[in-house]
N, C-alpha and C positions, 0 to 999 in steps of 0.2 A: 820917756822914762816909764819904766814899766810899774803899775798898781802894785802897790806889798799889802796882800790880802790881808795881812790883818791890822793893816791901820786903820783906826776908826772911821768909820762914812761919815758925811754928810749931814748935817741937818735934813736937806733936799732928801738924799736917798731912805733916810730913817721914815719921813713921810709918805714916799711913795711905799715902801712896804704894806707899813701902817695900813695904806687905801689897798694895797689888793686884798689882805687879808681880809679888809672889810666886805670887800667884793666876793670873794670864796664864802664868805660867812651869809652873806646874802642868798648868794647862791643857792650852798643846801640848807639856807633855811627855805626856800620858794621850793627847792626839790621835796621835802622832808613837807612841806604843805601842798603839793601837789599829790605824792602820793597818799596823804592822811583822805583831800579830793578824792583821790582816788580809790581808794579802797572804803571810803565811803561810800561814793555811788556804786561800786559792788554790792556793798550789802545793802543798799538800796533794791538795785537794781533784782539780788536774789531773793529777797522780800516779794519783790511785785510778780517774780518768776515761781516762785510758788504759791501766792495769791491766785492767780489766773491758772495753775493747776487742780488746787482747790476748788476753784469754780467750775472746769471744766470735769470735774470728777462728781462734783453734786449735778450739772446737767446729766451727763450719763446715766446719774443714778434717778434722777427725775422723770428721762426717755424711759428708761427702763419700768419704770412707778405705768406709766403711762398704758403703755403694751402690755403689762400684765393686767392692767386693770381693762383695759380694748381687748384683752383675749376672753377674761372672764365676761365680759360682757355679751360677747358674740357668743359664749358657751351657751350663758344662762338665757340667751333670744333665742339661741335653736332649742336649748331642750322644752321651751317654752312653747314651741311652735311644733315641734313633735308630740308634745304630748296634746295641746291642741288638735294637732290631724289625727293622732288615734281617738282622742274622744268623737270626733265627727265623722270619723268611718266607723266605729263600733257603735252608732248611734242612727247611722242611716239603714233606712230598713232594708232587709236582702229579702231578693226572691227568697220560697218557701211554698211551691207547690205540695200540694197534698193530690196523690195519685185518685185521677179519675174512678176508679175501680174501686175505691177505699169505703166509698160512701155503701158499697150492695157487698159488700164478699164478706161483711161480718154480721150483717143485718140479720135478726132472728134463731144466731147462737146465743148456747146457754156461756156466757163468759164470769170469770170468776179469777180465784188464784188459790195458789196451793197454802199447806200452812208457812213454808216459808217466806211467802210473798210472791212467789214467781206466778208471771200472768196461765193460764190456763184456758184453753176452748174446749168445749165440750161438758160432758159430764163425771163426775168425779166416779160415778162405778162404769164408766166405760172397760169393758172386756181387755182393751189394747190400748194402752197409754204410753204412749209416745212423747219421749222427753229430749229437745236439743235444747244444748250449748252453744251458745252463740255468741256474739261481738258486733254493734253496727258499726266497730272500724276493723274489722275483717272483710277483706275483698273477697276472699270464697264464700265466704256466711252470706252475702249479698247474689254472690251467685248460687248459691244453692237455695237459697230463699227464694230467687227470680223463677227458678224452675220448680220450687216444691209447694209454695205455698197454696197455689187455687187447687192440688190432687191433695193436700192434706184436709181443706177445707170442704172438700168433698166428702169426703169422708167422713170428719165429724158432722156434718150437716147429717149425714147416713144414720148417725149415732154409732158409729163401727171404733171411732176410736177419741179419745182426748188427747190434745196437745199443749204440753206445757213447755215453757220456752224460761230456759234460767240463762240471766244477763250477765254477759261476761263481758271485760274492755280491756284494753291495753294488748290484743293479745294480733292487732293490725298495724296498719301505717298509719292511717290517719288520723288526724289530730283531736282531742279534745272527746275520744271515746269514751270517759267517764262519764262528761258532761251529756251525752246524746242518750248514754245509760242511763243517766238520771233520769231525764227531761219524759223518757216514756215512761217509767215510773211514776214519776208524777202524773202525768197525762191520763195515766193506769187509775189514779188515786180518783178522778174522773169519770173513769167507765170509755177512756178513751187509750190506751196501752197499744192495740191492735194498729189504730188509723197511724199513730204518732210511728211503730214500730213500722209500718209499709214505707211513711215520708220520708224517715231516716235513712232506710236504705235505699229508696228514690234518689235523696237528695246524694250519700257517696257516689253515686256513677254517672251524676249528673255534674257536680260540686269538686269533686275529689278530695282535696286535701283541706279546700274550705268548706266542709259539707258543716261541720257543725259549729258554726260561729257560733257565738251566744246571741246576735240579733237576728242571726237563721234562725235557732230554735223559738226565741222569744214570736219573731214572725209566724212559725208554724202554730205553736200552743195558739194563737189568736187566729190563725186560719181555723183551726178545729175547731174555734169556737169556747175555751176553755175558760174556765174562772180564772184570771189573770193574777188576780191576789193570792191565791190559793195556790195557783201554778207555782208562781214567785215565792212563795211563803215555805215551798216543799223546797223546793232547789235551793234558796240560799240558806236553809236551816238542816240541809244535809238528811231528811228525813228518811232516804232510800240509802243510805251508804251502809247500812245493815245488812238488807237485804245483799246488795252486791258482793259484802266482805264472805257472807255465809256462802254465797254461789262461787264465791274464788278457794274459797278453802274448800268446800265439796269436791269443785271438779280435780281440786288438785290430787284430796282425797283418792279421788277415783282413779286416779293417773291420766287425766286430760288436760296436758300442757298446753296444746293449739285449739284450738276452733274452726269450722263445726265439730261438734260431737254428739251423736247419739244414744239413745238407748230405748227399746221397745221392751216394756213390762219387767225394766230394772234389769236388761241383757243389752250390752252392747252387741250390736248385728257385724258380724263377720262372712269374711267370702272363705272359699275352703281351704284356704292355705293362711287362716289367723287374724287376715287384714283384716283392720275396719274399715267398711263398707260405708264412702261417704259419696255415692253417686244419686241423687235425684233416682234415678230408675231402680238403682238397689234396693235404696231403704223402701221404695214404694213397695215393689217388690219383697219385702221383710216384714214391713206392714201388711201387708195382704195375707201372706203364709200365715201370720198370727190371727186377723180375722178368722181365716176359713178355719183355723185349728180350736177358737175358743170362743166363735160366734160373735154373735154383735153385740149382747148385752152380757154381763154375767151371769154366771149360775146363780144358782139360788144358795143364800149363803153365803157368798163370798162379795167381798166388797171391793176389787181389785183398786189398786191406787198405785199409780209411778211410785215406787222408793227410787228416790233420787239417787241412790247409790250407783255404782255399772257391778253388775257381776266381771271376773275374767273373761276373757274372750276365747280361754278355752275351756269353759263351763259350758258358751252356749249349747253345744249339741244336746247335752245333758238338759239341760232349760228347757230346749225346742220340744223335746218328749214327756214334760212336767205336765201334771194335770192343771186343769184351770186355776184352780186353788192352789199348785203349786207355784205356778206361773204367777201369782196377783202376789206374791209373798217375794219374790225373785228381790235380792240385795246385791250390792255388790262389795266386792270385798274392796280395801282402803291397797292391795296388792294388786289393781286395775292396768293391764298393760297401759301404756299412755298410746297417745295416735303418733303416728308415723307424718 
């Protein structure tokens, strides 16, 4: 006989419901506490995952603390050590020969200086006064030094002419020609100008580029023998940068860009087409014409003296034909061709 669904169940089946439901009820409650488990240790678990981010973002930034401070380190130990090796090589003594020849080829000249300071051989009324421009960091001024200096010293020895020498720098390659301008100025302050001025240009074409250290020249002034206080007390108190400034603005004056440059009795010497004449045999040659045209001593009356100025250099002809006393008066105009 077949169940009619809606006749009442059972005591029996009313209980069994009863237990499943209880069992379903169990169920997601252990589901519904499992995932609560679980989504707990998530956010556990994302806590400790950004924990150990954190940590590893402060070592990064730790290594990095590190090596800056190891870079800085090794900077501040080299420049420490650099500047250590230059103090120990600017401090050890350099060769600084003084030319054998130096001690006899000025022995027994009248030496002196003009009124601007520039060194001066000879005597101040010599008939023929001879004035170069120079540079001891000029490679030609060294050469024309090499070959002019013992025929000019002949000469004044003669009494036929004085030679004064105004100091120029910067106008070469080599390094620190201020400082080597200085150092025979000072040297000069002495009564030693000549010996320091032969060493200098010894030491460029021996030295080259290091010709004028400052423990080269320091060496030299104590080879010559020099008051060392004195030497040092001129050069770090700049006492010749006067002189120098007047000789750079002169020669500019004059229109003498480069160096060498001459002038005999305030005429730049020219060959016959305008050049200036800077050949060792020229100018001896130009020197000589002026001896033989104005004698060895001046007239009487006249007190001839270098004016530093250069005439034009196409005045000289006109010059060449001046009487002694026009010749010892000889300027040159601030309108000086410059050298070529």
């Amino acid at each position: 006989m077949a169940n009619d669904p809606k006749k009442p169940q059972s005591k029996k089946g009313q209980q069994s419901q009863s237990e499943n439901a209880r069992i379903r009820q169990r169920r997601a409650e252990r589901r519904a506490e499992e995932a609560a488990k679980a989504a707990q240790s998530g956010t556990a678990s994302g806590g400790a995952g950004a924990a150990r981010t954190a940590e590893r973002r402060r070592e990064r930034e730790q290594e990095k603390q590190r090596r800056r401070l190891t870079s800085t380190a090794l900077i501040i130990g080299g420049l420490v050590l650099l500047i250590a090796f230059v103090v120990i090589v600017t401090n050890i003594p350099a060769e600084a020969p003084i030319p054998d020849s130096t001690s006899t080829r000025y022995a027994g000249l009248q030496i002196g200086s003009t009124e601007q300071g520039y060194p001066r051989l000879g005597s101040v009324t010599a008939s023929v006064q001879v004035v170069e421009y120079s540079s001891f960091d000029c490679a030609a001024c060294r050469n024309i030094h090499d070959q002019l200096i013992d025929r000019i010293i002949e000469r004044v020895r003669a009494g036929s002419i004085a030679f004064i020498f105004v100091p120029r720098f910067g106008t070469g390659e080599i390094v620190n020609g201020q400082g080597a301008a200085e150092a025979a100025l000072c040297a000069g302050e002495q009564g030693k100008f000549w010996e320091m001025h032969d060493a200098l240009f010894n030491w460029q074409g021996i030295y080259g580029n290091q010709a004028f250290t400052n423990n080269r020249i320091v060496a030299g002034a104590n080879a010559l023998g020099l008051n060392m206080s004195a030497f040092d007390g001129c050069t770090r108190f700049d006492n010749t940068v006067p002189i120098l400034e007047t000789a750079r603005q002169q020669a500019l004056n004059a229109g003498f860009v480069g160096t060498p440059a001459f002038t005999i009795n305030g005429v730049q010497p020219v060959d016959e087409n305008g050049t200036p004449i800077l050949t060792a045999d020229g100018i001896i040659a130009e020197i000589d014409r002026r001896i033989a045209e104005f004698g060895t001593t001046a007239p009487t009356g006249a007190q001839p003296q270098a004016t530093l100025e250069a005439t034009l250099p196409a005045e000289a002809a006109v010059q060449s034909d001046a009487t002694p006393e026009a010749a010892s008066e000889a300027e040159m105009t601030p309108e000086a061709t410059p050298e070529s």
